[in-house]
C-alpha positions as CSV (number, residue, x, y, z in Angstrom):
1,X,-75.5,70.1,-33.2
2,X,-74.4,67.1,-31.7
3,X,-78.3,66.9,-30.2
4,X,-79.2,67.1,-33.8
5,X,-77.1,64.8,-35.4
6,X,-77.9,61.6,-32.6
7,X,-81.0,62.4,-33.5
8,X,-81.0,62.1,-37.2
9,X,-79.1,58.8,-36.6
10,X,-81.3,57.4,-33.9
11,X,-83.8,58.1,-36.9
12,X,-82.3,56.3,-39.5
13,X,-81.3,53.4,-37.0
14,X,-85.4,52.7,-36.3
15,X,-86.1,53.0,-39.5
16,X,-83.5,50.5,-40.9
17,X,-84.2,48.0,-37.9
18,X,-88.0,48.2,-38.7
19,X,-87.5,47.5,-42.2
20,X,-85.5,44.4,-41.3
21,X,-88.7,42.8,-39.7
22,X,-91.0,43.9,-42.6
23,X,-93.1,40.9,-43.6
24,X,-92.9,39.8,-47.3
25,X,-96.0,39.8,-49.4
26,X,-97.6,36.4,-49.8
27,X,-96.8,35.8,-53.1
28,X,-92.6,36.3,-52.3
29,X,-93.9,33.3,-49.3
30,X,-95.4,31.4,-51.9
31,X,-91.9,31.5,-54.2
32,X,-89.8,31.5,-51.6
33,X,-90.9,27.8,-50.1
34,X,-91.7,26.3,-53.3
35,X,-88.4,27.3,-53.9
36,X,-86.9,25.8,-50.6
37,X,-89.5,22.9,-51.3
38,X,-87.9,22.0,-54.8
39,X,-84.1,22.3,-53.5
40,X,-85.0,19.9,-50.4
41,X,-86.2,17.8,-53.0
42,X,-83.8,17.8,-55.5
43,X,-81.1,16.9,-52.6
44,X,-82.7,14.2,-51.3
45,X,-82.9,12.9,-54.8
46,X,-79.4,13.6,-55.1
47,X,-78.6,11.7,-51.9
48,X,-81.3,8.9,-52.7
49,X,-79.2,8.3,-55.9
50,X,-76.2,8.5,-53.8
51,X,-77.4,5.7,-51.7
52,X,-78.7,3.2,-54.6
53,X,-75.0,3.7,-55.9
54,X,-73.4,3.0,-53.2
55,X,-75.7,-0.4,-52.4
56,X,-75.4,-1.9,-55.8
57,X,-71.6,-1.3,-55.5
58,X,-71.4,-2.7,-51.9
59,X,-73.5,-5.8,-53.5
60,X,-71.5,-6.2,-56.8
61,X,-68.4,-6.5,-54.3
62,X,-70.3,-8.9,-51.9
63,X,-71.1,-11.1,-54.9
64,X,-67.4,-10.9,-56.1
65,X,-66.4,-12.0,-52.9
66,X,-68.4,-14.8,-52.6
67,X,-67.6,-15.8,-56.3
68,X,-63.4,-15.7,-55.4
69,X,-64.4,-17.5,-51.7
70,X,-66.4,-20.2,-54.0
71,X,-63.3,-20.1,-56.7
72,X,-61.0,-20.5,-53.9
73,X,-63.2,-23.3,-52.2
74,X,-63.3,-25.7,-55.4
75,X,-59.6,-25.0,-55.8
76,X,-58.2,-26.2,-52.9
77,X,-60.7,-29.1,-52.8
78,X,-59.3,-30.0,-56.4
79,X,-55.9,-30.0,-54.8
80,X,-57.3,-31.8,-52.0
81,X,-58.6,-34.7,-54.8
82,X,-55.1,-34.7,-56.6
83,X,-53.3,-34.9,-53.9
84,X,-55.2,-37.9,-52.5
85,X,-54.7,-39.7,-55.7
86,X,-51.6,-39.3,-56.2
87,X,-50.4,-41.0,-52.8
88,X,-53.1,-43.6,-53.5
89,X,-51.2,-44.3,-56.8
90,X,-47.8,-44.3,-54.7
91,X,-49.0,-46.8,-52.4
92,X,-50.3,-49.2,-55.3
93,X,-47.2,-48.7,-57.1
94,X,-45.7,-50.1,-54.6
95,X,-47.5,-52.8,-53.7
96,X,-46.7,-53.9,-57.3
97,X,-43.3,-53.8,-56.8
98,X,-43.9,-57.4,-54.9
99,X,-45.3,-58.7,-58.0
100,X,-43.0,-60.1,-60.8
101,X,-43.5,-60.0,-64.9
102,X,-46.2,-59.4,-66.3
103,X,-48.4,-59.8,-62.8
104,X,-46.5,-56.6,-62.3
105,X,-47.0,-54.5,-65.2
106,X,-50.7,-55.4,-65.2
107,X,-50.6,-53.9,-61.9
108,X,-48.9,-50.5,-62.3
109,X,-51.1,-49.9,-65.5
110,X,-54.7,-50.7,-63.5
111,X,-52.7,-47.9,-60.5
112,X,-51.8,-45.5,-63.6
113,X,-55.2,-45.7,-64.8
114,X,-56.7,-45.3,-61.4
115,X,-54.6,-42.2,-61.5
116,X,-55.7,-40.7,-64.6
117,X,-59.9,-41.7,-63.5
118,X,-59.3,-39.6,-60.5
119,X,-57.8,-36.7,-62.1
120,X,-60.6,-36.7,-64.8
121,X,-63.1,-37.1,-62.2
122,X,-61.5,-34.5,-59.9
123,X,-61.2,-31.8,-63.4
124,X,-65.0,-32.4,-64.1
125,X,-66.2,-32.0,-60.2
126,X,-63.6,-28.4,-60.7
127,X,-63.5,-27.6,-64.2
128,X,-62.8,-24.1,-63.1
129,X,-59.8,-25.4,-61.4
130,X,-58.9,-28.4,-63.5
Protein backbone atom coordinates (compact mmCIF):
# COMPACT_ATOMS: atom_id res chain seq x y z
CA UNK A 1 0.00 0.00 0.00
CA UNK A 2 2.68 2.16 0.87
CA UNK A 3 4.33 0.98 -2.75
CA UNK A 4 1.19 2.30 -4.11
CA UNK A 5 0.67 5.42 -2.55
CA UNK A 6 4.67 6.82 -3.31
CA UNK A 7 3.75 5.92 -6.36
CA UNK A 8 0.63 7.90 -6.92
CA UNK A 9 2.49 10.83 -5.41
CA UNK A 10 5.73 10.48 -7.37
CA UNK A 11 2.94 10.75 -10.19
CA UNK A 12 1.35 13.73 -9.29
CA UNK A 13 4.86 15.37 -8.34
CA UNK A 14 6.07 14.90 -12.31
CA UNK A 15 3.10 16.00 -13.45
CA UNK A 16 2.86 19.27 -11.40
CA UNK A 17 6.75 19.99 -11.96
CA UNK A 18 6.19 19.55 -15.80
CA UNK A 19 3.40 21.82 -15.82
CA UNK A 20 5.53 24.42 -14.18
CA UNK A 21 7.92 24.55 -17.29
CA UNK A 22 4.94 24.58 -19.76
CA UNK A 23 5.60 27.22 -22.32
CA UNK A 24 2.87 29.90 -22.87
CA UNK A 25 1.24 30.30 -26.19
CA UNK A 26 2.56 33.18 -28.23
CA UNK A 27 -0.21 35.31 -27.93
CA UNK A 28 0.04 35.24 -23.66
CA UNK A 29 4.18 36.30 -24.85
CA UNK A 30 2.82 38.90 -26.99
CA UNK A 31 0.55 40.44 -23.83
CA UNK A 32 2.73 39.65 -21.42
CA UNK A 33 5.79 41.98 -22.75
CA UNK A 34 3.73 44.67 -24.16
CA UNK A 35 2.47 44.57 -20.86
CA UNK A 36 6.05 44.71 -19.08
CA UNK A 37 6.89 47.10 -22.13
CA UNK A 38 4.11 49.69 -21.18
CA UNK A 39 4.94 49.55 -17.15
CA UNK A 40 8.84 50.12 -17.92
CA UNK A 41 7.57 52.85 -19.71
CA UNK A 42 5.23 54.42 -17.71
CA UNK A 43 7.97 54.41 -14.81
CA UNK A 44 10.47 55.86 -16.53
CA UNK A 45 8.01 58.63 -17.33
CA UNK A 46 7.21 58.69 -13.87
CA UNK A 47 10.88 59.08 -12.91
CA UNK A 48 11.59 61.43 -16.02
CA UNK A 49 8.88 63.76 -14.41
CA UNK A 50 10.53 63.18 -11.19
CA UNK A 51 13.68 64.49 -12.37
CA UNK A 52 12.42 67.71 -14.44
CA UNK A 53 10.76 68.53 -10.93
CA UNK A 54 13.43 68.18 -9.00
CA UNK A 55 15.86 70.45 -11.60
CA UNK A 56 13.49 73.37 -11.93
CA UNK A 57 13.18 73.30 -8.11
CA UNK A 58 17.03 72.99 -7.56
CA UNK A 59 17.19 76.03 -10.23
CA UNK A 60 14.36 78.24 -8.77
CA UNK A 61 16.50 77.87 -5.46
CA UNK A 62 19.85 78.55 -7.25
CA UNK A 63 18.28 81.74 -8.73
CA UNK A 64 16.81 82.71 -5.22
CA UNK A 65 20.09 82.42 -3.94
CA UNK A 66 21.87 84.43 -6.25
CA UNK A 67 19.03 87.07 -6.09
CA UNK A 68 19.47 87.28 -1.79
CA UNK A 69 23.58 87.05 -2.54
CA UNK A 70 22.94 90.15 -5.12
CA UNK A 71 20.30 91.77 -2.39
CA UNK A 72 22.80 91.31 0.18
CA UNK A 73 25.75 92.56 -2.06
CA UNK A 74 24.09 96.12 -2.90
CA UNK A 75 23.11 96.33 0.70
CA UNK A 76 26.20 96.31 2.31
CA UNK A 77 27.78 98.40 -0.42
CA UNK A 78 24.88 100.99 0.30
CA UNK A 79 26.11 100.90 3.93
CA UNK A 80 29.46 100.97 2.63
CA UNK A 81 28.42 104.55 0.60
CA UNK A 82 26.66 105.93 3.82
CA UNK A 83 28.95 105.24 5.96
CA UNK A 84 31.72 106.93 3.93
CA UNK A 85 29.76 109.99 3.75
CA UNK A 86 28.91 110.45 6.73
CA UNK A 87 32.58 110.58 8.24
CA UNK A 88 33.40 112.75 5.12
CA UNK A 89 30.68 115.11 6.48
CA UNK A 90 32.30 114.76 10.07
CA UNK A 91 35.59 115.75 8.90
CA UNK A 92 34.22 118.96 6.90
CA UNK A 93 32.20 119.87 9.79
CA UNK A 94 34.95 120.17 11.43
CA UNK A 95 37.13 121.90 9.52
CA UNK A 96 34.42 124.61 9.64
CA UNK A 97 34.50 124.85 13.08
CA UNK A 98 37.93 127.03 12.26
CA UNK A 99 35.84 129.35 10.33
CA UNK A 100 33.87 132.19 11.99
CA UNK A 101 30.26 133.86 10.92
CA UNK A 102 28.88 133.49 8.18
CA UNK A 103 32.37 131.91 6.49
CA UNK A 104 31.21 129.18 8.84
CA UNK A 105 27.67 128.66 8.17
CA UNK A 106 28.38 128.73 4.46
CA UNK A 107 30.61 125.97 5.12
CA UNK A 108 28.50 123.49 7.14
CA UNK A 109 25.55 123.99 4.63
CA UNK A 110 27.92 123.21 1.28
CA UNK A 111 29.17 119.67 4.07
CA UNK A 112 25.22 119.18 4.74
CA UNK A 113 24.50 119.27 1.19
CA UNK A 114 27.42 117.08 0.28
CA UNK A 115 25.78 114.86 2.75
CA UNK A 116 22.40 114.66 1.39
CA UNK A 117 24.11 114.35 -2.66
CA UNK A 118 25.79 111.27 -1.38
CA UNK A 119 22.92 109.72 0.15
CA UNK A 120 20.69 110.44 -2.92
CA UNK A 121 23.36 109.23 -5.11
CA UNK A 122 24.11 106.17 -2.87
CA UNK A 123 19.66 105.42 -2.73
CA UNK A 124 19.61 105.64 -6.66
CA UNK A 125 22.95 103.31 -7.26
CA UNK A 126 20.68 100.79 -4.36
CA UNK A 127 17.21 101.66 -4.60
CA UNK A 128 16.46 98.25 -3.37
CA UNK A 129 18.41 99.14 -0.26
CA UNK A 130 17.92 102.90 -0.04
Amino acid sequence: MNTKLLGIFAAATFFALAGCNKAESPNEVRHDVAEAQQDANKDLTDEQNKQSEKVAEANKDAADAEHDAAKEKAGSAYDVAITRAEGEHKVAIEKCEAMTGAAQKSCKEQADAALDAAKADAKAKYPERG
